[in-house]
N, C-alpha and C positions, 0 to 999 in steps of 0.2 A: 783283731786289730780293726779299728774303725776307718774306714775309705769315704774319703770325702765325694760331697756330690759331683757326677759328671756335667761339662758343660752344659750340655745340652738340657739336664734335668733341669739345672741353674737357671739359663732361659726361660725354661717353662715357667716355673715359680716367680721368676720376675716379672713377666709378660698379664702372669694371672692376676699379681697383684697392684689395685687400682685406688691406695690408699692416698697416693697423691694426686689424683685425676681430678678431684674434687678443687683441690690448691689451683691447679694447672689451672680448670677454669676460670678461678675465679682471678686469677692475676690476669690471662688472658682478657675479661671481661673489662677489668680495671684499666688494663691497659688500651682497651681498644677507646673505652671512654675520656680516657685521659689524655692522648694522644692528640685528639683532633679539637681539644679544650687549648692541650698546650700551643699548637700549634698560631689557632686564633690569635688567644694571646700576645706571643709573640709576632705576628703580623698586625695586628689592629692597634694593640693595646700596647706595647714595647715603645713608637714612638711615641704617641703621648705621655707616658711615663718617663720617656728621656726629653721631650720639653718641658715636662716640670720642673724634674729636678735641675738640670740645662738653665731654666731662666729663676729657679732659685739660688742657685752658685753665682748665676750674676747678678743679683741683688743681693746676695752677700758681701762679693767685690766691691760692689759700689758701695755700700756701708761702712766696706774697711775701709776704703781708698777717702770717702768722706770724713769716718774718725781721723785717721791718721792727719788730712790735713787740718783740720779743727785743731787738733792737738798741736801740729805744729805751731800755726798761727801764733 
């Protein structure tokens, strides 16, 4: 009858093997890269992107708000 492997062998073998170490790094690397991009970003660059859009929505308004009366008139 076949007897499965003891914990402890189990460990070993999973300890040994380093097939994912290479992933780990590289998400690890990606990560540390991207993190202090994202960060910027969102510090420097987040409000300027919300006053664009911010003074584009109101120059929309005021386009509708212009149609609308034109149309009335």
């Amino acid at each position: 009858m076949h007897q499965p492997p003891s914990m402890g062998k189990l460990l070993q073998r999973v300890h040994r093997d380093e097939e994912g170490a290479v992933s780990l790094e590289t998400i690890l690397i990606i990560g540390a890269i991207a993190i202090p991009i994202l960060i910027f970003i969102l510090k420097v660059g987040w409000p300027r992107i919300r006053t664009f859009f911010t003074g584009g929505m109101d120059d929309l308004e005021v386009q509708r708000s212009n149609t609308q009366q034109g149309v009335q008139q």
